[in-house]
PyMOL Python script that loads the backbone (N, CA, C, O; Angstrom):
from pymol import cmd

cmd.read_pdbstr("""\
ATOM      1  N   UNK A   1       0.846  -1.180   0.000  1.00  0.00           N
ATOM      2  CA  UNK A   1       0.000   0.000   0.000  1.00  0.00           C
ATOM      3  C   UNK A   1       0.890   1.241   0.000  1.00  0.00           C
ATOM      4  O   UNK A   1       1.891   1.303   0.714  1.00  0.00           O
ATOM      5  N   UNK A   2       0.507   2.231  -0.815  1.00  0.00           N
ATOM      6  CA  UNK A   2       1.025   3.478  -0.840  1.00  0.00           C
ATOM      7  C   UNK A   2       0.432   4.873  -0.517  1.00  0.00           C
ATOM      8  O   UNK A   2      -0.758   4.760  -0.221  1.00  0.00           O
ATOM      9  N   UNK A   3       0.734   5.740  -0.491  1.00  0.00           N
ATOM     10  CA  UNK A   3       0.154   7.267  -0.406  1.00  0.00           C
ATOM     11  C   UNK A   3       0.138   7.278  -1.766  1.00  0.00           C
ATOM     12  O   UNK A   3       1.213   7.123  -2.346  1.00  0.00           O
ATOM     13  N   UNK A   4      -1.462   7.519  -2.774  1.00  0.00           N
ATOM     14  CA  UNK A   4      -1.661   7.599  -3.199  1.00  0.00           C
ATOM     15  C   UNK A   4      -2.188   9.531  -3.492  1.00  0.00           C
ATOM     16  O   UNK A   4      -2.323  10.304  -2.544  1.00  0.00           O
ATOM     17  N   UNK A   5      -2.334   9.814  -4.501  1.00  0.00           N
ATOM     18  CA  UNK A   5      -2.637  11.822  -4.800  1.00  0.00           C
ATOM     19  C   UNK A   5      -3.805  11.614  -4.009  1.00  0.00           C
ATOM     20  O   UNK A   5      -3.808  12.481  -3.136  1.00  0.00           O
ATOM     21  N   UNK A   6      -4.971  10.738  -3.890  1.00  0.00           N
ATOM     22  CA  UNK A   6      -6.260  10.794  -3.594  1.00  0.00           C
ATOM     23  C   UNK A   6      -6.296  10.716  -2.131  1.00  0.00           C
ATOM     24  O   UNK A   6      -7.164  11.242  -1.435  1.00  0.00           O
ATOM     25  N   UNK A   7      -5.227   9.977  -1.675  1.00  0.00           N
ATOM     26  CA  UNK A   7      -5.136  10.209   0.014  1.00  0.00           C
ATOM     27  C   UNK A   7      -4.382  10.806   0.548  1.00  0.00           C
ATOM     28  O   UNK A   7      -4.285  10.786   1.775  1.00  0.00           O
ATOM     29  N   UNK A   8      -3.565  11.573  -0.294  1.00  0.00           N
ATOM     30  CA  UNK A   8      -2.803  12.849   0.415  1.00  0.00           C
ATOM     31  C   UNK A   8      -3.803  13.879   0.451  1.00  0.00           C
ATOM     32  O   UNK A   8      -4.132  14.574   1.412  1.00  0.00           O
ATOM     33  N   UNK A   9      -4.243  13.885  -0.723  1.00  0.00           N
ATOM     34  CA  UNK A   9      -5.579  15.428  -0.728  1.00  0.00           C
ATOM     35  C   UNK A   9      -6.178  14.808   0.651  1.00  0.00           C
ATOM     36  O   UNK A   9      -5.713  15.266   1.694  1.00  0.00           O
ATOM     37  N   UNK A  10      -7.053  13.924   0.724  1.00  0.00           N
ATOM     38  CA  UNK A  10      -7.655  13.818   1.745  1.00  0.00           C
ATOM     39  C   UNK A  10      -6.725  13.849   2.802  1.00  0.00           C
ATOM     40  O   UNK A  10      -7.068  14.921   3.302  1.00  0.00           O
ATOM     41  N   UNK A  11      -5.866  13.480   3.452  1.00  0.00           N
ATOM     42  CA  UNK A  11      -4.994  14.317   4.323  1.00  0.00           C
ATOM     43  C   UNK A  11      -4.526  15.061   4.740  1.00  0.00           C
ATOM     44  O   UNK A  11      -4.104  14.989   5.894  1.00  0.00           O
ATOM     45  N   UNK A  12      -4.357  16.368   3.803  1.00  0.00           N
ATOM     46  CA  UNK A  12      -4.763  17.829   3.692  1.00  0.00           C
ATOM     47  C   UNK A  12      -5.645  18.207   4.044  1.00  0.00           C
ATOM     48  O   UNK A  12      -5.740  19.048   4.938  1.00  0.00           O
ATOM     49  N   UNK A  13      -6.599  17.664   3.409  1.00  0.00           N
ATOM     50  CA  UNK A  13      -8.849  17.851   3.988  1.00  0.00           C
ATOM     51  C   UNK A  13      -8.696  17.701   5.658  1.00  0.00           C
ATOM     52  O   UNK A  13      -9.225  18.484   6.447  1.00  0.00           O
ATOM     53  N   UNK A  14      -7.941  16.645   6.012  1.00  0.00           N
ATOM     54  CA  UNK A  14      -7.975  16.459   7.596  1.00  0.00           C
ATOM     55  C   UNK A  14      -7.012  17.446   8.450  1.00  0.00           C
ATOM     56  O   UNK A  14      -7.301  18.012   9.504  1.00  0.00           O
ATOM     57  N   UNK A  15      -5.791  17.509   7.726  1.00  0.00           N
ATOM     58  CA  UNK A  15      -4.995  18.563   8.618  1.00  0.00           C
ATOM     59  C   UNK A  15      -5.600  19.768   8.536  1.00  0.00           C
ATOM     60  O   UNK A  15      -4.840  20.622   8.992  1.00  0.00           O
ATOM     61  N   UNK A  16      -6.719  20.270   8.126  1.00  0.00           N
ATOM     62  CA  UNK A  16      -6.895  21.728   8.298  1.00  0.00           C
ATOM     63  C   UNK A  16      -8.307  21.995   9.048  1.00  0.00           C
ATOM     64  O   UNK A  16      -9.054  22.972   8.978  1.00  0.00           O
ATOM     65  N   UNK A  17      -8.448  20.456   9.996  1.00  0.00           N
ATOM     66  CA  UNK A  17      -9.465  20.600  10.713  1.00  0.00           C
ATOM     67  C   UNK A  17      -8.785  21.036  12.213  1.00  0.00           C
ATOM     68  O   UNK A  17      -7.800  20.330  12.427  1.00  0.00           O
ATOM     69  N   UNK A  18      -9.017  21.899  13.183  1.00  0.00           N
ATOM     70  CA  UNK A  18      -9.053  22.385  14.349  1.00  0.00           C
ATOM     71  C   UNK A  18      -9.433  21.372  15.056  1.00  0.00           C
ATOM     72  O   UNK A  18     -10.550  20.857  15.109  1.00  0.00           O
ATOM     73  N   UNK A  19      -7.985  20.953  15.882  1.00  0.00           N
ATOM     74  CA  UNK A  19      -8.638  19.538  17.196  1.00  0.00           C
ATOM     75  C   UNK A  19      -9.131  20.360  18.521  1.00  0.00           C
ATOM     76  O   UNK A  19      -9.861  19.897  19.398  1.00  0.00           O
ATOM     77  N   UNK A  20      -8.433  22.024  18.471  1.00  0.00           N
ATOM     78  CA  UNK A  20      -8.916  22.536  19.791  1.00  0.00           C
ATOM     79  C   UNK A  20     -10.853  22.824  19.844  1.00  0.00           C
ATOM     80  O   UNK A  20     -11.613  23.069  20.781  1.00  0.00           O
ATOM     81  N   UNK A  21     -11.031  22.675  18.640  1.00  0.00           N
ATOM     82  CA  UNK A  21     -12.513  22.965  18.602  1.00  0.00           C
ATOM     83  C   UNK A  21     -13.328  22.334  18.054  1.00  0.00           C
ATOM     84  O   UNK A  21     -13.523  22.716  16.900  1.00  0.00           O
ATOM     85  N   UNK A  22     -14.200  21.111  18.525  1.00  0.00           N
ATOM     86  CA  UNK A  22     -15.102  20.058  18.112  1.00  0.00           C
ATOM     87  C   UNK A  22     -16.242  20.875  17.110  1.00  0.00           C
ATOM     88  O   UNK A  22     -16.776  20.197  16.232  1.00  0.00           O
ATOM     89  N   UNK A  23     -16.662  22.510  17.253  1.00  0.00           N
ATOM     90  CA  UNK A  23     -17.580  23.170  17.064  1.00  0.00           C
ATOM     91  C   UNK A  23     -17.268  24.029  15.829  1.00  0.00           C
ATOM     92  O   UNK A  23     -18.085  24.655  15.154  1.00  0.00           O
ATOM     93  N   UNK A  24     -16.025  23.953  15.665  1.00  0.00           N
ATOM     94  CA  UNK A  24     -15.209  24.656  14.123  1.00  0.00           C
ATOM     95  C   UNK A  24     -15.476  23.162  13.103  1.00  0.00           C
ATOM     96  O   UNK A  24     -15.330  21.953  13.285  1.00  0.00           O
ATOM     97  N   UNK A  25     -15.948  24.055  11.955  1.00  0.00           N
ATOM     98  CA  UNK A  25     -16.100  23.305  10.870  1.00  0.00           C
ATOM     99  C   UNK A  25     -15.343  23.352   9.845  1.00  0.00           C
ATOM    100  O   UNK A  25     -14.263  23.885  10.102  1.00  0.00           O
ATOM    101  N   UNK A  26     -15.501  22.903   8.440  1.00  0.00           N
ATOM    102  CA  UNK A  26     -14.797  23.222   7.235  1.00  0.00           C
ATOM    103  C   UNK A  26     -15.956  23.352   6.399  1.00  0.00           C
ATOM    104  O   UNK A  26     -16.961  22.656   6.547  1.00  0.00           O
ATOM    105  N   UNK A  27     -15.777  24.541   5.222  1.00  0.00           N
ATOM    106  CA  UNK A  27     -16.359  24.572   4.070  1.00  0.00           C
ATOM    107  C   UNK A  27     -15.571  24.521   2.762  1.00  0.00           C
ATOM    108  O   UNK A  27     -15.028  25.591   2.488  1.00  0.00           O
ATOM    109  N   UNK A  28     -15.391  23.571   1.929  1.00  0.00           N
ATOM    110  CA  UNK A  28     -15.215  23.425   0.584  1.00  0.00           C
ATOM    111  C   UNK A  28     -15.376  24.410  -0.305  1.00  0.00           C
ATOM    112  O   UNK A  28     -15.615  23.866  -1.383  1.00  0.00           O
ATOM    113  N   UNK A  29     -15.370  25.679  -0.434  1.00  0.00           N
ATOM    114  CA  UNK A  29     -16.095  25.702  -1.132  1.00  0.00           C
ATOM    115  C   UNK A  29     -16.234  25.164  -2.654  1.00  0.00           C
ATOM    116  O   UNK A  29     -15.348  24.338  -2.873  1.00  0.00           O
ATOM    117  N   UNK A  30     -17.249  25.424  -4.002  1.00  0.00           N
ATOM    118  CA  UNK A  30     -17.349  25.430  -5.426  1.00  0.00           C
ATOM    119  C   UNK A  30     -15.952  25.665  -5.786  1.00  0.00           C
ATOM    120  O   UNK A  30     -15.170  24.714  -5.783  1.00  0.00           O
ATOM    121  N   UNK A  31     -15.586  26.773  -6.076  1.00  0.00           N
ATOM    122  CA  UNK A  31     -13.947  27.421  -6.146  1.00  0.00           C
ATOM    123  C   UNK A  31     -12.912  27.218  -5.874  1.00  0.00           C
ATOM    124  O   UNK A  31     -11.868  27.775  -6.212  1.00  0.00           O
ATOM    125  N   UNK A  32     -13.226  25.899  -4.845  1.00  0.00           N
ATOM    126  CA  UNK A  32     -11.918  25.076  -4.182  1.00  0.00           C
ATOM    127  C   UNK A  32     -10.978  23.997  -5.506  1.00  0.00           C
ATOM    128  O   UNK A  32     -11.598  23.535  -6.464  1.00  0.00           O
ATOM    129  N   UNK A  33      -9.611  23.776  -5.331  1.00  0.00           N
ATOM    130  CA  UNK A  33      -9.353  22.973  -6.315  1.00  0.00           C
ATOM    131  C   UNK A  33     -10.540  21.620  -6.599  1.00  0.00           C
ATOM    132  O   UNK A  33     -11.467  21.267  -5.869  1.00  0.00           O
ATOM    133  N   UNK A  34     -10.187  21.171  -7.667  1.00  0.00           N
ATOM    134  CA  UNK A  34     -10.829  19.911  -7.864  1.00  0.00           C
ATOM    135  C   UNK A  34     -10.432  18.959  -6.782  1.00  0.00           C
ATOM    136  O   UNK A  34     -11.433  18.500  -6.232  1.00  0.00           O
ATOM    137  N   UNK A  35      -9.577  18.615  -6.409  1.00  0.00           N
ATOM    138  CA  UNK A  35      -8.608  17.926  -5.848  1.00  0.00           C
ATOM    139  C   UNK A  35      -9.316  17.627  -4.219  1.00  0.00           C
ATOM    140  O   UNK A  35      -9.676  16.598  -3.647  1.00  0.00           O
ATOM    141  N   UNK A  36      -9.299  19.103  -3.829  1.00  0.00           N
ATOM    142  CA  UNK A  36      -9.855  19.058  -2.599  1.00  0.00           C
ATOM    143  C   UNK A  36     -11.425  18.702  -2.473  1.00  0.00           C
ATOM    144  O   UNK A  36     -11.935  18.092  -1.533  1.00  0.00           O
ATOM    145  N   UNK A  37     -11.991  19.137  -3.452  1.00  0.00           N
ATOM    146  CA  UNK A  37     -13.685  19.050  -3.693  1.00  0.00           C
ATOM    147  C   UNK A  37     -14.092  17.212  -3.212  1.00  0.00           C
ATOM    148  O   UNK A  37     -14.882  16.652  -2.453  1.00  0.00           O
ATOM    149  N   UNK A  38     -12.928  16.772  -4.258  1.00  0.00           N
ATOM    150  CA  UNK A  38     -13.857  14.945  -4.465  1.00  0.00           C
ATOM    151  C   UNK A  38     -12.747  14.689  -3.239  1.00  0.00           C
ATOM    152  O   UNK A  38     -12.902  13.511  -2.917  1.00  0.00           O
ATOM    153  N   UNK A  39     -11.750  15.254  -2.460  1.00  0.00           N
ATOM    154  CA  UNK A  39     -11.199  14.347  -1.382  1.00  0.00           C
ATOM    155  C   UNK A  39     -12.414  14.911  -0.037  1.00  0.00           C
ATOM    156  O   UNK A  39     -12.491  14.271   1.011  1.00  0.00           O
ATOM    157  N   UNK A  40     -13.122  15.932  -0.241  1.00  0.00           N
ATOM    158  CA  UNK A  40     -14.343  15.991   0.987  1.00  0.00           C
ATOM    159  C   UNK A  40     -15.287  15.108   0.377  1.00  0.00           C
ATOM    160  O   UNK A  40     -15.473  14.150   1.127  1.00  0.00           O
ATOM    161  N   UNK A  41     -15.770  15.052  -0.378  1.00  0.00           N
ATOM    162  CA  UNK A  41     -16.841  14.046  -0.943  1.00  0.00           C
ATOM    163  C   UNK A  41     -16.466  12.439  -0.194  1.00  0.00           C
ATOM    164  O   UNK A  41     -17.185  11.834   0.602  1.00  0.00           O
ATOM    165  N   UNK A  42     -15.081  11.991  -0.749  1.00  0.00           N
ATOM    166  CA  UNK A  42     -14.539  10.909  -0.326  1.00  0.00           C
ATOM    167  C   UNK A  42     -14.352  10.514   1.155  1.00  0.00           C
ATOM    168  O   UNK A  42     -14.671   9.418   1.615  1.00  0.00           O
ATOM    169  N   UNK A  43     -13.737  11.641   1.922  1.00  0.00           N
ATOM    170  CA  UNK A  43     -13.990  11.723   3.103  1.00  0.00           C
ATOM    171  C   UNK A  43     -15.689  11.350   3.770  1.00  0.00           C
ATOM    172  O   UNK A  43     -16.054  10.495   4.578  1.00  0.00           O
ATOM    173  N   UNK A  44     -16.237  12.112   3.229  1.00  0.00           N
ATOM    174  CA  UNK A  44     -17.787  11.567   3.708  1.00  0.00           C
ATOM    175  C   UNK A  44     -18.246  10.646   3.094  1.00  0.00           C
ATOM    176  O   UNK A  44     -19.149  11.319   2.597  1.00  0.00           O
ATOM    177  N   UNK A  45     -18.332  10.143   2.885  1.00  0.00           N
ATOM    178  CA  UNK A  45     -18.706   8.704   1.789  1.00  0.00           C
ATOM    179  C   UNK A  45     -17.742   7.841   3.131  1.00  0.00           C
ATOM    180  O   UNK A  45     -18.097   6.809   3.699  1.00  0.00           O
ATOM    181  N   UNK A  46     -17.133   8.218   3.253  1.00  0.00           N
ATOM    182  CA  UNK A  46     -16.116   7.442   4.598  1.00  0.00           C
ATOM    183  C   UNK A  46     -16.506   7.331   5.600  1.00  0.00           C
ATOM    184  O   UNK A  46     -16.273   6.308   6.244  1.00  0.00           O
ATOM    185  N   UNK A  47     -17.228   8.330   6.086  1.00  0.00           N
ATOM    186  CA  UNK A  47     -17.804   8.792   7.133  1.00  0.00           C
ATOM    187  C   UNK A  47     -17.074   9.347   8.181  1.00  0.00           C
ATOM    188  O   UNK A  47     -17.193   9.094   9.380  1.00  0.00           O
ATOM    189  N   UNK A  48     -16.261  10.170   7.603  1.00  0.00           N
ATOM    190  CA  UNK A  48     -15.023  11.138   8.529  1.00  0.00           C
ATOM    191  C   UNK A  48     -15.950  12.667   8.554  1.00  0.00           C
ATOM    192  O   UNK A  48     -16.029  13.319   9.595  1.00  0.00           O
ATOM    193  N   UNK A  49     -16.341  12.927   7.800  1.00  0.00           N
ATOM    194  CA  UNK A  49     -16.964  13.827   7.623  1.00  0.00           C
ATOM    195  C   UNK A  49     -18.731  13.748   7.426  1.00  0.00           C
ATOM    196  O   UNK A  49     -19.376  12.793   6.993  1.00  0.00           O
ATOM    197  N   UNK A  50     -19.341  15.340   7.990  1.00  0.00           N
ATOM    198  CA  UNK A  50     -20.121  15.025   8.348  1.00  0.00           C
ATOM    199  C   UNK A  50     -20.710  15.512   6.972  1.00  0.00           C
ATOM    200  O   UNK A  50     -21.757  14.905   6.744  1.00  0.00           O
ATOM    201  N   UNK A  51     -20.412  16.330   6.065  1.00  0.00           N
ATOM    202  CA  UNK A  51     -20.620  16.892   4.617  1.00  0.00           C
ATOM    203  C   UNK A  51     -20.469  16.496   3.422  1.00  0.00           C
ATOM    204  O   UNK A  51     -19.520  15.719   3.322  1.00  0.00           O
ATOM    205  N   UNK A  52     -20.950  16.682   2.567  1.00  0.00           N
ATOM    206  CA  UNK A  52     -19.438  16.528   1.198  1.00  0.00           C
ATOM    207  C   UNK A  52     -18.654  17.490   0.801  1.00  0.00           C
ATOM    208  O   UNK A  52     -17.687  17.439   0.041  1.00  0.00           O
ATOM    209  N   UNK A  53     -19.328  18.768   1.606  1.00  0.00           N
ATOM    210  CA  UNK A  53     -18.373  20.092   1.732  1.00  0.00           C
ATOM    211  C   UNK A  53     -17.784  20.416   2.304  1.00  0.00           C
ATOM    212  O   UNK A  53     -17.350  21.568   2.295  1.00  0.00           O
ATOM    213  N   UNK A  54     -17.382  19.196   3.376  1.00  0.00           N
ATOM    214  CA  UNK A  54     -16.895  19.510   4.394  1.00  0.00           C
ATOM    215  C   UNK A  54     -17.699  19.161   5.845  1.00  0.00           C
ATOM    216  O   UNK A  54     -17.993  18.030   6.232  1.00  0.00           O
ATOM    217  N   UNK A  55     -17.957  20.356   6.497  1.00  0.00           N
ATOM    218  CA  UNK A  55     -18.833  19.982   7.940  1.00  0.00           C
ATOM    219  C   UNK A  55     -17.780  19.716   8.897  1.00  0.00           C
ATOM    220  O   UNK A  55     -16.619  20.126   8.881  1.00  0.00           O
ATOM    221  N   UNK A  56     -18.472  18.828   9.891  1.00  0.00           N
ATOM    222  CA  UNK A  56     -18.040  18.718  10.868  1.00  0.00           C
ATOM    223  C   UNK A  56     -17.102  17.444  10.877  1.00  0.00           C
ATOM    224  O   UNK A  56     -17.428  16.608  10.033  1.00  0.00           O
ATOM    225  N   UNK A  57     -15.755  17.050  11.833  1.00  0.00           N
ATOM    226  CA  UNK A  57     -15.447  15.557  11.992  1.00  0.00           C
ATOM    227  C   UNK A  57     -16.812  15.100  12.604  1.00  0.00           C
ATOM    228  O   UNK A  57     -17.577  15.678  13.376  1.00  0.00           O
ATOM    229  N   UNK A  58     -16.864  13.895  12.016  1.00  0.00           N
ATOM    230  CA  UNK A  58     -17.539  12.398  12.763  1.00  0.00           C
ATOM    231  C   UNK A  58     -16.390  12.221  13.958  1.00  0.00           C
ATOM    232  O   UNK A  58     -15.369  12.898  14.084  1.00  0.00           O
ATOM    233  N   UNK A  59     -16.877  11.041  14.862  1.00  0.00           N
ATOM    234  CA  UNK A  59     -16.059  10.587  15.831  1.00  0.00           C
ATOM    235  C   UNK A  59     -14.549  10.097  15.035  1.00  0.00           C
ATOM    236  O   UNK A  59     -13.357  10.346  15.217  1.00  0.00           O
ATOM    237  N   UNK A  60     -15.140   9.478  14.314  1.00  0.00           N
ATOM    238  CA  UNK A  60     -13.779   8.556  13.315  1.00  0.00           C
ATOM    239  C   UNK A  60     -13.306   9.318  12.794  1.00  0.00           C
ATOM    240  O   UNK A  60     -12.088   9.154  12.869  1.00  0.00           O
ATOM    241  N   UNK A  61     -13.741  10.748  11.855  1.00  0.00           N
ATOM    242  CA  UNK A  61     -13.027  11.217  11.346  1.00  0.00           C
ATOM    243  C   UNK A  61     -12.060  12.134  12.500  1.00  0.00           C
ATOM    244  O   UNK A  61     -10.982  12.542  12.066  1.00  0.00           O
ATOM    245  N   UNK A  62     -12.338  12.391  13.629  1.00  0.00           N
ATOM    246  CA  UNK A  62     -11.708  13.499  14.758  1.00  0.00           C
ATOM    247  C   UNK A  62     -10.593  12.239  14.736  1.00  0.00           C
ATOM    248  O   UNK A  62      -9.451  12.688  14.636  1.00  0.00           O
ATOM    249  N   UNK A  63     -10.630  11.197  14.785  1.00  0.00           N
ATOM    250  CA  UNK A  63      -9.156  10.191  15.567  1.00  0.00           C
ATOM    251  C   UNK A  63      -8.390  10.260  13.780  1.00  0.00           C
ATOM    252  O   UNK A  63      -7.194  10.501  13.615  1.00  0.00           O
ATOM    253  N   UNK A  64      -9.077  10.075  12.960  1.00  0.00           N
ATOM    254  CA  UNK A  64      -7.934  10.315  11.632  1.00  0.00           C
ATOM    255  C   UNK A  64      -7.719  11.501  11.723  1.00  0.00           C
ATOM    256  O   UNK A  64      -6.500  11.636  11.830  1.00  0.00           O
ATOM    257  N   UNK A  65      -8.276  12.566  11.745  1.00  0.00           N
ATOM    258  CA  UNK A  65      -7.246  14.122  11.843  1.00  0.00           C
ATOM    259  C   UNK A  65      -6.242  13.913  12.760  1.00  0.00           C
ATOM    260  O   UNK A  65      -5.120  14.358  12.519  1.00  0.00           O
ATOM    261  N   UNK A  66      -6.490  13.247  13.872  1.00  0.00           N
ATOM    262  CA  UNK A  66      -5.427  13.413  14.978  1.00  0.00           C
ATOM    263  C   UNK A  66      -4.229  12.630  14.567  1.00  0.00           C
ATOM    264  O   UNK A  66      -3.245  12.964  15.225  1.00  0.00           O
ATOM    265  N   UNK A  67      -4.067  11.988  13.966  1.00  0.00           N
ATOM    266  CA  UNK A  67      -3.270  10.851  13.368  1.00  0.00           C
ATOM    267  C   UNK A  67      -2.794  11.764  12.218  1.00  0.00           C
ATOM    268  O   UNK A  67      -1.703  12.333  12.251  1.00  0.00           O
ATOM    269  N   UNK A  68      -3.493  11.851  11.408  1.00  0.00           N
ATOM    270  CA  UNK A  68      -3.203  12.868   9.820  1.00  0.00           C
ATOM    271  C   UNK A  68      -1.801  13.742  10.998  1.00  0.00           C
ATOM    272  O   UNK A  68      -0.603  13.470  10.920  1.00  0.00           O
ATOM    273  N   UNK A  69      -2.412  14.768  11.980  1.00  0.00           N
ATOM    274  CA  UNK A  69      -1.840  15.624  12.003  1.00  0.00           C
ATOM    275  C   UNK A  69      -0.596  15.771  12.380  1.00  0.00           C
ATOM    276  O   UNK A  69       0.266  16.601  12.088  1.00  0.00           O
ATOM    277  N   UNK A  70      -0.631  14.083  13.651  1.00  0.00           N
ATOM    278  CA  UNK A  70       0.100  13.606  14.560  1.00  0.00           C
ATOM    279  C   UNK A  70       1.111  13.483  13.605  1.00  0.00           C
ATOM    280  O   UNK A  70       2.152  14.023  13.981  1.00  0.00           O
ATOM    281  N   UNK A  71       1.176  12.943  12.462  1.00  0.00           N
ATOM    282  CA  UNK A  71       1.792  12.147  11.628  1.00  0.00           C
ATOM    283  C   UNK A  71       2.731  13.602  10.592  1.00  0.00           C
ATOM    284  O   UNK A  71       3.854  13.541  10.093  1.00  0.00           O
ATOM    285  N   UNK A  72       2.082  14.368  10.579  1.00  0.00           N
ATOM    286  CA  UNK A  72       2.444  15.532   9.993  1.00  0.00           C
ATOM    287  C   UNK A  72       3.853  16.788  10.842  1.00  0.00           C
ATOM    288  O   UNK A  72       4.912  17.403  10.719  1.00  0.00           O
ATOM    289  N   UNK A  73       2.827  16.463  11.583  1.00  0.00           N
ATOM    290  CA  UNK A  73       3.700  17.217  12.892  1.00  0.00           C
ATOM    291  C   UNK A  73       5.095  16.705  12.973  1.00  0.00           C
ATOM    292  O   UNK A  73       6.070  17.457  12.966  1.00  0.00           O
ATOM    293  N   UNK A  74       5.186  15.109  13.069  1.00  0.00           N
ATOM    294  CA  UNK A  74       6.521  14.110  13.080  1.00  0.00           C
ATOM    295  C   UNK A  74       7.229  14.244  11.927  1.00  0.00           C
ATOM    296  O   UNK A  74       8.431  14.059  11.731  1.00  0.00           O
ATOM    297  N   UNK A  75       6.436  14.557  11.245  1.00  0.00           N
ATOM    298  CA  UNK A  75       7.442  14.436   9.514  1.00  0.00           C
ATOM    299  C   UNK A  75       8.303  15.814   9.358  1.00  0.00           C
ATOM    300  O   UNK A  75       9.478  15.856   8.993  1.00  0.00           O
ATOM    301  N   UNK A  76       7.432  17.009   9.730  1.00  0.00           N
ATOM    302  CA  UNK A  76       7.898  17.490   9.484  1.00  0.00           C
ATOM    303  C   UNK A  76       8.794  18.192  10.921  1.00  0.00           C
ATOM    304  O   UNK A  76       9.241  19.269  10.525  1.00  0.00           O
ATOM    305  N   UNK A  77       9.015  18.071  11.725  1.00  0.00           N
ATOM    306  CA  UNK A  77       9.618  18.171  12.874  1.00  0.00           C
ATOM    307  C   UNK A  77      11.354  17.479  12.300  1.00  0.00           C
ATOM    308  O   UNK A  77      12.515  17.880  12.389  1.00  0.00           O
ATOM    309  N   UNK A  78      10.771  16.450  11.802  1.00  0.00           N
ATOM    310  CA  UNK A  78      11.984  15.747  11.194  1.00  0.00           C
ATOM    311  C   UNK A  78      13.298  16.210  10.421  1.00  0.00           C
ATOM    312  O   UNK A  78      14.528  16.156  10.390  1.00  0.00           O
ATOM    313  N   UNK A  79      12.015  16.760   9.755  1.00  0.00           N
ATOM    314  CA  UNK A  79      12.324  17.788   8.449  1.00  0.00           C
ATOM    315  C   UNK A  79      13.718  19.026   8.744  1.00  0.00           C
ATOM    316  O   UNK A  79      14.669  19.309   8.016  1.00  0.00           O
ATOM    317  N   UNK A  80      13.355  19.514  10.008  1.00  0.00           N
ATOM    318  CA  UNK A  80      13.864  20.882  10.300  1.00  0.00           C
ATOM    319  C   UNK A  80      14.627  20.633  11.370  1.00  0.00           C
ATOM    320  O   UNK A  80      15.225  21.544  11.942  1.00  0.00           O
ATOM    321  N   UNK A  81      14.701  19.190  11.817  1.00  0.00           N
ATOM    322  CA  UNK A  81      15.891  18.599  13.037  1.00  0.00           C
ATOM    323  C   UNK A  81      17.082  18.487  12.185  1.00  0.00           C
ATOM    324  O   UNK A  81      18.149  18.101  12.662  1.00  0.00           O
TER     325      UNK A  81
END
""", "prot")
cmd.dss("prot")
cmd.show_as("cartoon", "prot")
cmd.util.cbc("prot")
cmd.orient("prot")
């Protein structure tokens, strides 16, 4: 298995969700790349999300952001050590 373009976008979709705030959402909008549009769609179809524009994390999707971010945070921490 690899990081595929379709699950990095959606990994992006997750890192730019706010873990300090269950009550902050995301909107997609129309105008958004393509890229990002069908990785919120995909995301909800997943049921990480509560939209296809976005919305709110689901329970599942709040523990994959935390992971997405966890995972982000490490890489790039790495990066600049």
């Amino acid at each position: 298995m690899s990081f595929t373009p379709e699950l990095v976008a959606e990994l992006e979709i997750l890192a730019l969700y706010s873990l300090e705030n269950s009550q902050e959402g995301l909107k997609i909008h129309h105008t958004a790349a393509p890229q990002a549009i069908a990785a919120a769609k995909r995301l909800h179809e997943k049921e990480l999300i509560t939209q296809p524009d976005g919305g709110y994390l689901t329970s599942l999707g709040r523990d994959a952001a935390e992971h997405a971010q966890s995972l982000l945070t490490i890489l790039t921490t790495q990066e600049t050590a």
